[in-house]
N, C-alpha and C positions, 0 to 999 in steps of 0.2 A: 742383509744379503743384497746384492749389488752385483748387474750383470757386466756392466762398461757397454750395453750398447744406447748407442742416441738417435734421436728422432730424426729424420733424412729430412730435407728439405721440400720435398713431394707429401711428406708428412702437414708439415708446415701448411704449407700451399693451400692444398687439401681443405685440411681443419678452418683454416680463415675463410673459405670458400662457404662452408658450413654454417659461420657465424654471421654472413655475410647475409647469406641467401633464405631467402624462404619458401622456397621449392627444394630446400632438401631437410631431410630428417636425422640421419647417421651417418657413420663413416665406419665401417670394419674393414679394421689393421690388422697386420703380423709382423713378425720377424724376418727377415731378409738378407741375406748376407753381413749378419751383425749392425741391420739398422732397421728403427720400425717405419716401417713401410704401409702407404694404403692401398688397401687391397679393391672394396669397392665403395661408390656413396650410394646412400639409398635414398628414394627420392619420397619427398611428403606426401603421399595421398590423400590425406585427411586434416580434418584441424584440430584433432588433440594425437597426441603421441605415444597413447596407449593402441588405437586405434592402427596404427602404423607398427607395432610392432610385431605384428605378424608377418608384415614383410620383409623381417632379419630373418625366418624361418628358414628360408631357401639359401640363404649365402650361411648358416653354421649346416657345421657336419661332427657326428658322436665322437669321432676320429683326430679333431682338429682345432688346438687352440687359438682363439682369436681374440683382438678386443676391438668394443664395439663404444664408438664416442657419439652419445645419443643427444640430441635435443629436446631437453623433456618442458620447455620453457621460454617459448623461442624469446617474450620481449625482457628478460631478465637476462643481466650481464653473465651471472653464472646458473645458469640454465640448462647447464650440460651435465651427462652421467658418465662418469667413463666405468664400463664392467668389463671386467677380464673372467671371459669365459673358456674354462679349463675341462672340458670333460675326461671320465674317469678311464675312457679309454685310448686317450690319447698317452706318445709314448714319455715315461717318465722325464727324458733330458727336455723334451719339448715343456712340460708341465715347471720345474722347476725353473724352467728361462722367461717364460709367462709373467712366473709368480715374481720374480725379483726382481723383474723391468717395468712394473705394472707402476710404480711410485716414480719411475725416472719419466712413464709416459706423462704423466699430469704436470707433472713438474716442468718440462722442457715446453709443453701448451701452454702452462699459464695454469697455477695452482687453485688461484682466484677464479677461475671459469665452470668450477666444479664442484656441485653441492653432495655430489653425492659419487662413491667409490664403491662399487659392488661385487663380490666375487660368487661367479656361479659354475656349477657343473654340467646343469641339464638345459637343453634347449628350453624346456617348458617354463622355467624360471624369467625366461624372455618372451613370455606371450601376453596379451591381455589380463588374461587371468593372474598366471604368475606373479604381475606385476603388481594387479590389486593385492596380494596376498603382502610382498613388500611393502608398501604401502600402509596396509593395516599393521604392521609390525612397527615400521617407524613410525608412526601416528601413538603410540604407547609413550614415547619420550615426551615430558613438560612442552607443552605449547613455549613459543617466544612472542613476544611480543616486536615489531618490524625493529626497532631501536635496538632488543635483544638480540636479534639476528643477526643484524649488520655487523655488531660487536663482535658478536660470536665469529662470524666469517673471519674476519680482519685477527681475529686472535688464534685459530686455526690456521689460519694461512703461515701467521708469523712463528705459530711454534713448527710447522712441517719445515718451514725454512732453517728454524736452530738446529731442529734436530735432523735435518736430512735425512737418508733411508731409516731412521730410528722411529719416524713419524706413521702412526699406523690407525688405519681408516679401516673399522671394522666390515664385516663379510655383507651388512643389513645398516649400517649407521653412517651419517657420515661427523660423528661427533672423536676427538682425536685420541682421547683418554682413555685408560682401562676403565669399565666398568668393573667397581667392588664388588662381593657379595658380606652376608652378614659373617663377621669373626676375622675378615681377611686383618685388618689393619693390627686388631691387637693380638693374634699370634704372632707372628710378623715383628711388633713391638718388645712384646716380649722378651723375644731373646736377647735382650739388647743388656738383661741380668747377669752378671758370673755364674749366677746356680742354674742359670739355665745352661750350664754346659752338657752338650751331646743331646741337645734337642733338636730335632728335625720336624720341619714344617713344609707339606705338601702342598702347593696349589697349582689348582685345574679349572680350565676353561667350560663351563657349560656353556654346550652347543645346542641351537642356532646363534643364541643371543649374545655369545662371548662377555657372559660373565666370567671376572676372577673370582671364583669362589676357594675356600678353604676345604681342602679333602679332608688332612689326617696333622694330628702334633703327637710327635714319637718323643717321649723325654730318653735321657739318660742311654741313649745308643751308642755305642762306640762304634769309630771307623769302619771297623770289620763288619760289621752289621748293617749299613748306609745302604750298601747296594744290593741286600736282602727287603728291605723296607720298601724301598722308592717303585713305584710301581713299574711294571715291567711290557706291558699292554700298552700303556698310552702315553703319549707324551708328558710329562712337569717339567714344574717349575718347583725347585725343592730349597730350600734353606737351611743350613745346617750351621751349628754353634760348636765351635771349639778351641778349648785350651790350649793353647801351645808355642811353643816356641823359648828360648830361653831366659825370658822376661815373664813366662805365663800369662799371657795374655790372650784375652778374649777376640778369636777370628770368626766373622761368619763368611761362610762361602756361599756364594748363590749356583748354583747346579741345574742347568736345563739340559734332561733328559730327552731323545725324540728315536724310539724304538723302531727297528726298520719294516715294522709290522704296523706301525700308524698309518691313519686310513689318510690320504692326498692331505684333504682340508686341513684335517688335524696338522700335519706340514705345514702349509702354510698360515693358518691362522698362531700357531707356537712361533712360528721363526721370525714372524714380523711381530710379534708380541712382548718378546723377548725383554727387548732393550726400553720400555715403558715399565714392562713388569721391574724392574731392575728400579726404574725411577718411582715407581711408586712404595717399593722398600725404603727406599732414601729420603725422598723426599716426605711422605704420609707417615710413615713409619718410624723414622730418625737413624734407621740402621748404618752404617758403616761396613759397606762390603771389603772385606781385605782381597778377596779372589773370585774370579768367575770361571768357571769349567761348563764343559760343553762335552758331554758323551752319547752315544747312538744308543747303547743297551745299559742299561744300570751296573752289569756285573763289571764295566769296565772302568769302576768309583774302586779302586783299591784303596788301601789307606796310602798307601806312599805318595796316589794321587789326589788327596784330599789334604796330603800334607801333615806328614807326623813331626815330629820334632827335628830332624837335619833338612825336611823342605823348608818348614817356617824359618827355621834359624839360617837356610838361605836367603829366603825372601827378607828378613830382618838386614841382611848383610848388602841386598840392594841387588841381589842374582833374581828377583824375578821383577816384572816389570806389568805382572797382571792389574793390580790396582795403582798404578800412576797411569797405562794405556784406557782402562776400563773394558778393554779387549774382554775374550773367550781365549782360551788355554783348552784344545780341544789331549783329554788324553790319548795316550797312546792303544791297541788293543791287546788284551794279554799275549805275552808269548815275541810280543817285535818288538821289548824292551832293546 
C-alpha cells in the first residue's frame, strides 16, 4: 500500500535540525497538501527521553493523526523512533493515508536513522509509562551482541531497500521478518502434495505481538465451500490447494481476506503483512503460488474467482498475468459481474 506523497523539503530541514541539535527532542509531522510536512519540534527538557515524553502530550489530540520522529538516543547514528500515531477516532480516509505513508516517511529521512517503527492508537502509549511497557515487551527478543547488531541493522536496512513498501516493521518490533508461531511452516508445506488437493490453510496474526500463527487446515473443501470456511470477523491469510486446469495440475492460491468489520489495527498490521506472509510461503515453505486474490468479505471467493477450469485454462493460455506480476487480483463483488 503506497500513498505517492513525499517528504517536503521543510521536512528535511526540520529532521537534520533534530539530529543536529541537542536542545531538541522530537518533531511531530502530518500530511499537508499531499506532502509530509512539520507541524511542531519539541524541545529537550531533560536528559533521558522517556522523561520528555510527556511533553508530546499537548501537541497529540484523540481526533488527529500524527507522527512523531523522536530522539530516543541522541549519541547513536540511529537513535531515532519514528511512531505513526493513528487514533481510533480519527476519520477513516485520514487513518488509511497515515498508515501507508508511514514506510515512505523513514525511507525519504534515511532508513538507517531508525531503530525502531512503532504504530500506536492511544496517547497513553506515548507517555513515560507507556513507554516502559514497550520497552519491556521488546526486551523479550535474544539479546545481540554490538557486532550482532550492527549486522543486523545493515541487513534490515538492505532488505526494506529490495523489498520497498513490501518491507514491514512490526507495531512493538523493529525486527523486518514475520514472526512464526508453532505448525506455521509445515501446514504451509504441506500442500505442496497432490493429495492434498482442496486443502485450505488459515493463518492469523496474534496480537500485540504479530505472531503468524496457524488457525485452521480444512482438507478436501471444494470451491463452493472456501468462502463458508475462511473466517468472516477477522482478517487472514488463507491458502488454498487446487486441481485444475487442463493439464490437472496442482495451483495454490494465496487469499487475504480483510472484512469491513476489522478493527483499524487489524488493517493495518494484515495489509503491510501481506506481502512477507507471501514470502515466507515461498521462501520457508517451498510453495509455488500460481495466483494471489485480494477480497473484503470471504462470500466474495466464488469459485469462478478462485478459478475453476476455463479461469485456469485461461491463465495456462497466458490471459492472466497474476503470477508473472506477483500483484493481488482483487475480485469483483457479487452482482457487478
Amino acid at each position: 500500500m503506497q500513498s505517492g506523497i513525499t517528504a517536503s523539503q521543510e521536512l528535511h530541514n526540520a529532521f537534520n535540525a533534530l539530529v543536529s541539535s541537542s536542545q531538541q527532542r522530537a518533531i511531530v509531522a502530518g500530511i499537508e497538501k499531499e506532502r509530509l510536512v512539520p507541524i511542531i519540534t519539541v524541545s529537550a527538557k531533560s536528559s533521558t527521553f522517556d522523561d520528555d515524553l510527556d511533553h508530546l502530550q499537548s501537541h497529540l489530540t484523540p481526533t488527529q493523526a500524527a507522527y512523531v520522529l523522536l530522539k530516543t538516543h541522541p549519541d547513536a547514528a540511529d537513535g531515532y523512533a519514528a511512531i505513526t500515531y493513528v487514533p481510533n477516532a480519527a476519520p477513516v480516509r485520514q487513518k488509511m493515508l497515515f498508515a501507508s505513508t508511514r514506510l515512505t516517511l523513514v525511507r525519504e529521512l534515511g532508513l538507517e536513522r531508525f531503530r525502531q517503527q512503532i504504530f500506536t492508537t492511544e496517547k497513553e502509549e506515548l507517555t513515560k509509562e507507556g513507554w516502559a511497557k514497550h520497552e519491556a515487551h521488546t526486551a523479550l527478543d535474544a539479546p545481540l551482541t554490538e557486532e550482532e547488531s550492527g549486522l543486523k541493522g545493515v541487513k534490515d536496512a538492505e532488505a526494506a531497500e529490495s523489498m520497498g513498501t513490501a518491507g514491514r516493521r512490526g507495531h512493538v518490533s523493529s525486527r523486518m521478518d514475520v514472526k512464526t508461531g508453532e505448525g506455521v511452516i509445515g501446514a504451509l508445506a504441506s500442500l505442496k502434495g497432490a493429495e492434498c488437493k482442496g486443502t485450505l490453510v488459515q493463518l492469523k496474526y496474534e496480537l500485540p505481538n504479530e505472531v503468524l500463527t496457524l488457525e485452521s487446515t480444512t482438507e478436501s473443501l471444494s470451491p463452493e465451500d472456501v468462502s463458508k470456511t475462511i473466517t468472516a470477523s477477522e482478517p487472514r491469510y488463507s491458502f488454498y490447494s487446487t486441481m485444475s486446469g487442463s493439464r490437472a495440475e496442482l495451483h495454490i492460491l494465496f487469499i487475504y481476506t480483510c472484512p469491513s468489520s476489522s478493527k483499524i489495527k487489524e488493517r493495518m498490521v494484515y495489509s503491510t503483512g501481506k506481502s512477507w506472509t507471501r514470502i515466507v510461503a515461498e521462501r520457508d515453505a517451498g510453495l509455488t503460488i500460481a495466483r494471489s486474490l485480494e477480497a473484503t468479505e470471504p462470500s466474495e471467493l466464488t469459485p469462478d474467482v478462485l478459478g475453476g477450469e476455463q479461469a485456469a485454462a485461461a491463465q495456462d493460455e497466458g490471459a492472466t498475468e497474476s503470477k508473472a506480476s506477483g500483484g493481488f487480483s482483487r475480485p469483483k463483488r457479487p452482482g457487478r459481474r
